[in-house]
Backbone as CSV, one residue per row, in Angstrom:
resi,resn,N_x,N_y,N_z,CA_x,CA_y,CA_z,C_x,C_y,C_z
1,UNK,-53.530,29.943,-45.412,-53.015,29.847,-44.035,-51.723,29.060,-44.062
2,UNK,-50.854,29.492,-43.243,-49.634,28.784,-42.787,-49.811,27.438,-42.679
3,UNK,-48.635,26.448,-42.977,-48.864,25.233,-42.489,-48.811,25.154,-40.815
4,UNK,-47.886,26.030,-40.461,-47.655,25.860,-38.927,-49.097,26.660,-38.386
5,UNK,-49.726,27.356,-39.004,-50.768,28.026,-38.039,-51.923,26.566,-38.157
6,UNK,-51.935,26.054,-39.897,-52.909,24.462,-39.628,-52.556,23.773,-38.721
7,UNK,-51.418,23.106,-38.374,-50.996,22.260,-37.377,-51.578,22.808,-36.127
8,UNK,-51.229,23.848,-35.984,-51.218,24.281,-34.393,-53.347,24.127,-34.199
9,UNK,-53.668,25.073,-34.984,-55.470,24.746,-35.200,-55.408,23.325,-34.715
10,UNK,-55.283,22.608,-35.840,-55.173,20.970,-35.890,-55.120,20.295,-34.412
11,UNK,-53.881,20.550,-33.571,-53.709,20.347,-32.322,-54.536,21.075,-31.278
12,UNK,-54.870,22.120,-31.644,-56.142,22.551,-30.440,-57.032,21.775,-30.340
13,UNK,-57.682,21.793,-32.030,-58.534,20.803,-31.767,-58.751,19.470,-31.096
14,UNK,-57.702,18.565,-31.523,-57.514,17.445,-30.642,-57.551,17.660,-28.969
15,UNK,-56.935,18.817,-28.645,-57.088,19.240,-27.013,-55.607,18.703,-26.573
16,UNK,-54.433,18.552,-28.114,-53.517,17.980,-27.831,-52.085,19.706,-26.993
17,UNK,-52.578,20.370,-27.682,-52.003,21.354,-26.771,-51.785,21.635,-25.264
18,UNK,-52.529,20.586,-24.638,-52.910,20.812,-23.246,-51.553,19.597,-22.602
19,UNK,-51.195,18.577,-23.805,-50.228,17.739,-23.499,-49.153,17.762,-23.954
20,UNK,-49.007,18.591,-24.778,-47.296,19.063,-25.235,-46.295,19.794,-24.173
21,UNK,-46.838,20.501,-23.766,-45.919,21.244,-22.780,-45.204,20.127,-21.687
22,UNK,-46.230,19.301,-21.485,-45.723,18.334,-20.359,-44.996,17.367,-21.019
23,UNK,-44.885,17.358,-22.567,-44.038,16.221,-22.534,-42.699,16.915,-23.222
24,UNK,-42.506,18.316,-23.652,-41.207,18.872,-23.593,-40.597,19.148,-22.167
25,UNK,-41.550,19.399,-21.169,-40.590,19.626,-19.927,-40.642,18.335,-19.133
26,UNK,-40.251,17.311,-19.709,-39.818,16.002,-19.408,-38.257,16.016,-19.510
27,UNK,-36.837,15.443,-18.509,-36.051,15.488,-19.565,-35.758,14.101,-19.772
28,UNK,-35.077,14.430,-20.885,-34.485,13.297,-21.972,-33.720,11.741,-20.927
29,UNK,-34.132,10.802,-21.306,-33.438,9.792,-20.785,-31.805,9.803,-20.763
30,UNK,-31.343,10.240,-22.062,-30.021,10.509,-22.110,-29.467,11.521,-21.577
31,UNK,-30.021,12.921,-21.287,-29.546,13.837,-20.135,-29.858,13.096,-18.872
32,UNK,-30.141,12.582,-18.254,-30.356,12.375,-17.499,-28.759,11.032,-17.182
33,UNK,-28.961,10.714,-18.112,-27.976,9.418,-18.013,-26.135,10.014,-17.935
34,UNK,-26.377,10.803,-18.686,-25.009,12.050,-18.673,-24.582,12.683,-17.453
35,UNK,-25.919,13.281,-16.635,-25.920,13.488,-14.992,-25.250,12.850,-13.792
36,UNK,-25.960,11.626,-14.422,-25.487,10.687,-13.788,-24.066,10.371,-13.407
37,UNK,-23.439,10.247,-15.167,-22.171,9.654,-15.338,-21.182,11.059,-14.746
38,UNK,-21.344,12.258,-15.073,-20.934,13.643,-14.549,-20.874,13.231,-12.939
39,UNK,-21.899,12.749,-12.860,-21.950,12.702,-10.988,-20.805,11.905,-10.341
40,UNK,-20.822,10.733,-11.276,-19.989,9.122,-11.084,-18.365,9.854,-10.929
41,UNK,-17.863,10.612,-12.161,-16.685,11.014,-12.360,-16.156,12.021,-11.570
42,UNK,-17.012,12.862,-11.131,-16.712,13.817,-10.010,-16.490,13.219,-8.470
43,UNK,-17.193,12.548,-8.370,-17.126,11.351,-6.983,-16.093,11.004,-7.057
44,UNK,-15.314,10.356,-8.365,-14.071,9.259,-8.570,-12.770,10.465,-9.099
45,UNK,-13.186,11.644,-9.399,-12.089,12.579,-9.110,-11.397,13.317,-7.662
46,UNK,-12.782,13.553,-6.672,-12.964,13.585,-5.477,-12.048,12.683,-4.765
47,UNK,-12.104,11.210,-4.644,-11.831,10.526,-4.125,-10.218,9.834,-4.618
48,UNK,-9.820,10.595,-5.521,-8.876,10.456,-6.057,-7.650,11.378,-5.350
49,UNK,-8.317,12.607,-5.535,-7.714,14.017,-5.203,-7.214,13.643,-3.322
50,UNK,-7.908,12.945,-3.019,-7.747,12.854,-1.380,-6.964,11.773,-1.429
51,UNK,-6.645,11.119,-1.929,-6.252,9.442,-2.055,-4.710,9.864,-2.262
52,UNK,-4.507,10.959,-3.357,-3.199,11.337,-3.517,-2.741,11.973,-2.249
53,UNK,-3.284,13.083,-1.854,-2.410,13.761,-0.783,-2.218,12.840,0.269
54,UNK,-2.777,11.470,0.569,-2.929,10.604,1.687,-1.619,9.693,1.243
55,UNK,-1.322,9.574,0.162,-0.129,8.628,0.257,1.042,8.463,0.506
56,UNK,1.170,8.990,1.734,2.079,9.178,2.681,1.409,8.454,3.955
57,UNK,0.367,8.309,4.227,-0.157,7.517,5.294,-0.155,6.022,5.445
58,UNK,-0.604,5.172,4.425,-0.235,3.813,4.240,1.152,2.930,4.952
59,UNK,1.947,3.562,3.997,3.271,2.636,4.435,3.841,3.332,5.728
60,UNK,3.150,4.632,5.975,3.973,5.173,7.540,3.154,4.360,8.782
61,UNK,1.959,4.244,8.052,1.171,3.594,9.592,1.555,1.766,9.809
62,UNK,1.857,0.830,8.216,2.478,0.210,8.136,3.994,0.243,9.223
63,UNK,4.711,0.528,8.716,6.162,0.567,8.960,5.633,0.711,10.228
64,UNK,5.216,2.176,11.146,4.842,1.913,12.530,4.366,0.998,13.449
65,UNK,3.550,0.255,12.994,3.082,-1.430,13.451,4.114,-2.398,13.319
66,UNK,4.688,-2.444,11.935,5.302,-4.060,12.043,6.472,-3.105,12.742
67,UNK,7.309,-2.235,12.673,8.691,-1.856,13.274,8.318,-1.385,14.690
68,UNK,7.644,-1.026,15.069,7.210,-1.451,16.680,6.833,-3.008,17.386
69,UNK,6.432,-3.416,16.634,6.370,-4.666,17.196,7.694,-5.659,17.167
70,UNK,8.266,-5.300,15.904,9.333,-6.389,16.242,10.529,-5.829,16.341
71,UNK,10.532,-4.303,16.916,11.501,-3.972,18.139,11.309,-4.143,19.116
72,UNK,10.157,-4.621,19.522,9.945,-4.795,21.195,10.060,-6.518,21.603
73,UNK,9.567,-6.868,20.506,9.730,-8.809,20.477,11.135,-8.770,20.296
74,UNK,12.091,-7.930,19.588,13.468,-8.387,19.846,14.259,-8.516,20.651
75,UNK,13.929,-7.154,21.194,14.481,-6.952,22.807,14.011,-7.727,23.838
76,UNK,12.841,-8.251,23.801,12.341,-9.010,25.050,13.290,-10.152,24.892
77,UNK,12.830,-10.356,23.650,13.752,-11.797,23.188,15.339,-11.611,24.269
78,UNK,15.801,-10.626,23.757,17.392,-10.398,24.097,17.362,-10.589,25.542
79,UNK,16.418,-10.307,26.039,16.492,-9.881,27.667,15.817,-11.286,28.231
80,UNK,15.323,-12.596,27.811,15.155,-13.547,28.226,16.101,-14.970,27.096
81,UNK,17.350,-14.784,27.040,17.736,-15.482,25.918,17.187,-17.215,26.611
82,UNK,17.410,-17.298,27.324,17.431,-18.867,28.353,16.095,-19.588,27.821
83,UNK,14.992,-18.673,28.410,13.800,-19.427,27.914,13.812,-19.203,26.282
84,UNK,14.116,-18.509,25.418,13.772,-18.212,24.215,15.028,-19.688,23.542
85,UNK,15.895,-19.635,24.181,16.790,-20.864,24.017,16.356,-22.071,23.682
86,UNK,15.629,-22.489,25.035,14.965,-23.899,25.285,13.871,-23.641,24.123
87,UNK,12.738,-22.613,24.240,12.178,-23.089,23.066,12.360,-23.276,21.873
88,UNK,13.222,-22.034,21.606,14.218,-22.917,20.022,14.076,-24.721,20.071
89,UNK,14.939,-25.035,21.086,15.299,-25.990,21.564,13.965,-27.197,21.197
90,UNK,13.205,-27.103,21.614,11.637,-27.250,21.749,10.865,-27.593,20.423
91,UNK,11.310,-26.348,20.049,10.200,-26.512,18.480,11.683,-27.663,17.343
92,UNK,12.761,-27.811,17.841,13.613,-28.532,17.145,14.180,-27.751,16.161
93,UNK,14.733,-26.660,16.118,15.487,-25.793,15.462,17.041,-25.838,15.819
94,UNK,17.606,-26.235,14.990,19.091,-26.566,15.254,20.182,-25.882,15.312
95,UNK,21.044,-25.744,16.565,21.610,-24.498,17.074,21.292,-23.624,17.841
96,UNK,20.031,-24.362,18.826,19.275,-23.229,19.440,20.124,-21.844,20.149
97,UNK,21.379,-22.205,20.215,22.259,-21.374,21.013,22.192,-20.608,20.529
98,UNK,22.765,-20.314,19.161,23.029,-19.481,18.015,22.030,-18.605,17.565
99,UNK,21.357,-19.295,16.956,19.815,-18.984,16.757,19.220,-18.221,16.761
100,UNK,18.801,-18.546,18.618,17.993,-17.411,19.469,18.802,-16.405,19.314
101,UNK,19.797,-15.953,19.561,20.316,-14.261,19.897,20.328,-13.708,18.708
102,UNK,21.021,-14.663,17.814,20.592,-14.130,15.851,19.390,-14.123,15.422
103,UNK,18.225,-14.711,15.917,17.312,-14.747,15.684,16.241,-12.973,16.726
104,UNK,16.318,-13.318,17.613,16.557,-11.997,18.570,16.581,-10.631,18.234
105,UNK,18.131,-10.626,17.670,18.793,-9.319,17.146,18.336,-8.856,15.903
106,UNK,18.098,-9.898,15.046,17.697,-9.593,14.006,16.455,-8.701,13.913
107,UNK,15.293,-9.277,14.638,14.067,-8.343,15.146,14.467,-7.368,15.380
108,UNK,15.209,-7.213,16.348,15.357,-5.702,17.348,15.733,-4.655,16.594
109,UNK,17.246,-5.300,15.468,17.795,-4.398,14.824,16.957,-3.966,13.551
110,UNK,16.192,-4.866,12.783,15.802,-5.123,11.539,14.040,-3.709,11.862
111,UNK,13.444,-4.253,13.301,12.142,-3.600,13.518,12.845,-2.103,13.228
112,UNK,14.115,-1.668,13.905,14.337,-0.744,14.460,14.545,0.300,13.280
113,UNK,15.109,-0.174,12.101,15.180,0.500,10.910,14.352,0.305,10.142
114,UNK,13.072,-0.453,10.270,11.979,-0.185,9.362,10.948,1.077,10.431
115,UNK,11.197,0.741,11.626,10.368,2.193,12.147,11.042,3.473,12.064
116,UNK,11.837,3.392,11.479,12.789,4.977,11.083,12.635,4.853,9.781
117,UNK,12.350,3.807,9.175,12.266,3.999,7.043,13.383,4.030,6.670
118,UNK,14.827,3.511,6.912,16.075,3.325,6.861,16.449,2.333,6.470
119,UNK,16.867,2.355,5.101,17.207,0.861,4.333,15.860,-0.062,4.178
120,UNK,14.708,0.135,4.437,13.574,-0.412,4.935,13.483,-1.441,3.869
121,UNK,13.676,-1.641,2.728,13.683,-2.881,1.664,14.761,-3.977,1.772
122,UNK,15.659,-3.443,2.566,16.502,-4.808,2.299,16.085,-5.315,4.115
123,UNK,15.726,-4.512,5.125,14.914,-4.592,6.545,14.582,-5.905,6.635
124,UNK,13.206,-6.017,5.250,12.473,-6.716,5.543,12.426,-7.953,5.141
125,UNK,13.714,-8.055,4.235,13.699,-9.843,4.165,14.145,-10.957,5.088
126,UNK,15.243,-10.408,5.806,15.495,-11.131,6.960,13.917,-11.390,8.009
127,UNK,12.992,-10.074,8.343,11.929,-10.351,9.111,11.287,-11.360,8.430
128,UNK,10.681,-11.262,6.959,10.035,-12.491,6.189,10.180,-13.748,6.506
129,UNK,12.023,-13.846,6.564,12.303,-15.262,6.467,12.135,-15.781,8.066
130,UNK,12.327,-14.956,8.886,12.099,-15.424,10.816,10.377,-15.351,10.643
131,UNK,9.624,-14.975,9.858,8.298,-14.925,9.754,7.992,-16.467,9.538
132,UNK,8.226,-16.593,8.244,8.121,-17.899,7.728,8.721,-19.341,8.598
133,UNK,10.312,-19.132,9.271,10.434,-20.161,10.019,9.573,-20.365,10.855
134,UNK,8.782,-19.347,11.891,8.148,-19.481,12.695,7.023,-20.004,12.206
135,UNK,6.183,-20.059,10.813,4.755,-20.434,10.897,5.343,-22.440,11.038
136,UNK,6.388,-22.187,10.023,6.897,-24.170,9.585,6.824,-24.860,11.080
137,UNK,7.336,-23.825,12.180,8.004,-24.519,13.263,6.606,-24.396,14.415
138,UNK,6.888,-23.151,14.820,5.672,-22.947,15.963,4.394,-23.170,15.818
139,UNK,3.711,-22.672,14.527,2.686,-22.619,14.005,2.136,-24.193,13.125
140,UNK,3.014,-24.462,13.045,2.921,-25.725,12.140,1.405,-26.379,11.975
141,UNK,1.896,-27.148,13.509,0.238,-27.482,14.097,-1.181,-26.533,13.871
142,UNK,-1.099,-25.551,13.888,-2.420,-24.960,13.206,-2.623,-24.499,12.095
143,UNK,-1.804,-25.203,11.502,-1.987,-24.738,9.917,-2.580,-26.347,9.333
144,UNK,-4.139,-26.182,9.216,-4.382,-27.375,7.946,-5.109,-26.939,7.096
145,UNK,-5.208,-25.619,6.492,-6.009,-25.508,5.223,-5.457,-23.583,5.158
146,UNK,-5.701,-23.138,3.502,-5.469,-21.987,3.455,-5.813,-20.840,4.193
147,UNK,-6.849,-21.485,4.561,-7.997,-20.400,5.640,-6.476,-20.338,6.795
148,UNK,-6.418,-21.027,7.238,-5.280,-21.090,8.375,-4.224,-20.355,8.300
149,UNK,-3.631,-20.601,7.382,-2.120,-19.623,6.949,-3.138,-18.260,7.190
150,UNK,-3.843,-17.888,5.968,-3.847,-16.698,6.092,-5.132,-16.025,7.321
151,UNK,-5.133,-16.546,8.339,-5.451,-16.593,9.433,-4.310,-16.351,10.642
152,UNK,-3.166,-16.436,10.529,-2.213,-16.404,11.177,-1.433,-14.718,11.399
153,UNK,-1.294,-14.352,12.633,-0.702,-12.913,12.736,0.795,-12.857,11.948
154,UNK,1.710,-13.912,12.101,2.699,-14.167,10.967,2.518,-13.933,9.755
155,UNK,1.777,-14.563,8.916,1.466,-14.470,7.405,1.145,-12.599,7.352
156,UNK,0.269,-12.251,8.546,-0.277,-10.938,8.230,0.940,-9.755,8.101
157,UNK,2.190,-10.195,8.681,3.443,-9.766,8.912,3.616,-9.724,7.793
158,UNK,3.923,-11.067,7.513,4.633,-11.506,6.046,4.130,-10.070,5.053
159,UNK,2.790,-10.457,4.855,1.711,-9.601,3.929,2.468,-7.711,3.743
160,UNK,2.234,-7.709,4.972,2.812,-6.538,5.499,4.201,-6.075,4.893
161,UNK,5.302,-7.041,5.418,6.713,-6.446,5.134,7.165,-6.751,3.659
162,UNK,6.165,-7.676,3.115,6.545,-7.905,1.108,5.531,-6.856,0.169
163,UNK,4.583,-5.848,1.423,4.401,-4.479,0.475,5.431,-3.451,0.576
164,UNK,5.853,-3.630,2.225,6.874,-2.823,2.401,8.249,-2.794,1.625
165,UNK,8.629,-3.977,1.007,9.642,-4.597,0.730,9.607,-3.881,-1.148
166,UNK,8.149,-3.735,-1.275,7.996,-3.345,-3.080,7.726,-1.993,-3.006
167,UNK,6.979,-1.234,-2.130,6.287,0.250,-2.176,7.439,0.830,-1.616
168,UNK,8.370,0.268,-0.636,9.195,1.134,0.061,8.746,2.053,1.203
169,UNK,9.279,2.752,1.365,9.570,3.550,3.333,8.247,4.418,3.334
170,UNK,8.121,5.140,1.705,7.421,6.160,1.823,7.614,7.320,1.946
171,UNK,7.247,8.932,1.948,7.783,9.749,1.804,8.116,10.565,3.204
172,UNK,7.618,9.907,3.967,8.202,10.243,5.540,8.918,8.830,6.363
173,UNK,10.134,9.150,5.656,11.143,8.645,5.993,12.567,8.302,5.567
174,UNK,13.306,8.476,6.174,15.115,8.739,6.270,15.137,7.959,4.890
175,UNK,14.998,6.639,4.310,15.180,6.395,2.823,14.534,7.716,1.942
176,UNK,13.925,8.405,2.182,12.620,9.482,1.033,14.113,10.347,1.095
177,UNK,14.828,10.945,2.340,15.795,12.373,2.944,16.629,11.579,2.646
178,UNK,16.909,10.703,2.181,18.584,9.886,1.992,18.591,10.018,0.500
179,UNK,17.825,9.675,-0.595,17.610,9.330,-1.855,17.506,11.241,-2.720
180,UNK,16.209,12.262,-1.709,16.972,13.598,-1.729,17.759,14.135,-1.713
181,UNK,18.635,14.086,-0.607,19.814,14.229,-0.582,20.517,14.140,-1.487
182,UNK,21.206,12.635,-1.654,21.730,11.877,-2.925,21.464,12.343,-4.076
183,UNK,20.803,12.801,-4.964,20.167,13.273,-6.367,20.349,15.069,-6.024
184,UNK,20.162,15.565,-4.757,20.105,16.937,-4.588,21.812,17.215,-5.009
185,UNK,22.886,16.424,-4.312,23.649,16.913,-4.009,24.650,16.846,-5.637
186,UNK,24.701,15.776,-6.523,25.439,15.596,-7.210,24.442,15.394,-8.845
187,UNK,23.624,16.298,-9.578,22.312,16.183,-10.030,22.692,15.893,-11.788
188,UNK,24.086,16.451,-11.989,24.719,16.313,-13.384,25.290,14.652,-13.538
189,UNK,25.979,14.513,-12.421,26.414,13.304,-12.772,25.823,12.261,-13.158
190,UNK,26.983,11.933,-14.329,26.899,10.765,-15.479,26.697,9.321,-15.439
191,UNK,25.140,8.517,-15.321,24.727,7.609,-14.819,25.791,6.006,-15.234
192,UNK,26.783,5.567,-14.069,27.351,4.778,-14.558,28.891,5.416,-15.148
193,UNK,28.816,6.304,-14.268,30.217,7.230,-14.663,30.734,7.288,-16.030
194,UNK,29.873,7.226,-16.601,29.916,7.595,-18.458,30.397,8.983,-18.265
195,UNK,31.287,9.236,-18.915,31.516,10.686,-19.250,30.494,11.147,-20.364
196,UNK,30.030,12.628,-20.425,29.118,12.937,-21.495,29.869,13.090,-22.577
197,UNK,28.636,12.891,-23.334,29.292,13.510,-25.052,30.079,14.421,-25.489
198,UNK,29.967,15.718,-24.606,30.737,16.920,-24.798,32.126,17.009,-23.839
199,UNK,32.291,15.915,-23.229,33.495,16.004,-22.185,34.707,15.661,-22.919
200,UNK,35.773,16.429,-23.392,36.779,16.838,-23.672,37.678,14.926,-22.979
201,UNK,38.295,14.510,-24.349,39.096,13.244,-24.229,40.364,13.852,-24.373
202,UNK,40.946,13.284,-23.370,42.721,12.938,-23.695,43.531,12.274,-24.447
């Protein structure tokens, strides 16, 4: 007789035939663990795939908040210089005359081209720095521990216009159609007005 026909005898006898089947249609700890990880990577490709076509949303909904807001705080500003004066005046900022309307304009003009995405990196350092005077000056008093600063609608500004300031405008907006443009229109030219290698010397 076969060895495989002894075995198999062998295992009837035991009554072990009745438990084999159930433990091949078990599966494997490691398929199972593979499933898993298949599952994990498809989720994190998923969520990837959407993450890309979305990045255009971030810095536009950005830019829309802080450049609405501090076009409208500029202009108010402009349109009450007197009281915005005295409080200069107030918090002890020197020159309040000056100041306020430079201080003012700067908002109005500065909000006004980060909500169009126009120059939007160099926008936002002037807002930073009227950010920052204001926590030293106005805010002063409620600032005694880190929790505080970054508790403050200022700092959240700040936060705001020094991503804006590194990520830029984004792709819906006049910097994205300005920088197109620019590269569309002149695409050979020699970076640093190097003439090329093959350009014929006098």
């Amino acid at each position: 007789m076969a060895a495989g026909s002894m075995a198999a005898l062998y295992h009837e006898a035991l009554g072990v035939h009745y438990l084999m089947p159930l433990a091949y249609d078990r599966p494997a700890k490691g398929t199972l663990m593979t499933s898993l990880v298949d599952l994990m990577l498809a989720v994190r490709r998923l969520i990837h795939a959407v993450a890309d076509r979305l990045q255009w949303l971030p810095p536009t909904l950005a830019r829309f908040v802080v450049g609405w807001v501090f076009l409208w705080t500029g202009w108010g500003k402009l349109h009450n210089l007197e009281r915005i004066v005295a409080y200069f005046g107030q918090l002890g900022i020197p020159r309040p005359e000056m100041l306020a309307p430079f201080t003012s304009a700067n908002e109005l003009v500065c909000g006004t081209l980060i909500l169009l995405g126009l120059f939007t990196r160099l926008a936002t350092v002037p807002l930073v720095i009227v950010m920052f005077v204001a926590i030293m000056t106005a805010q002063r008093a409620n600032v005694s521990s880190l929790g505080d600063l970054f508790g403050l609608v200022e700092f959240c500004y700040v936060a705001l216009l020094v991503w804006l300031g590194v990520a830029g405008a984004g792709p819906l907006s006049l910097d994205h159609l300005l920088v197109r443009w620019a590269t569309s229109r002149e695409p050979h030219r020699p970076i640093g007005g190097l003439r090329s290698a093959t350009a014929p010397t006098r």
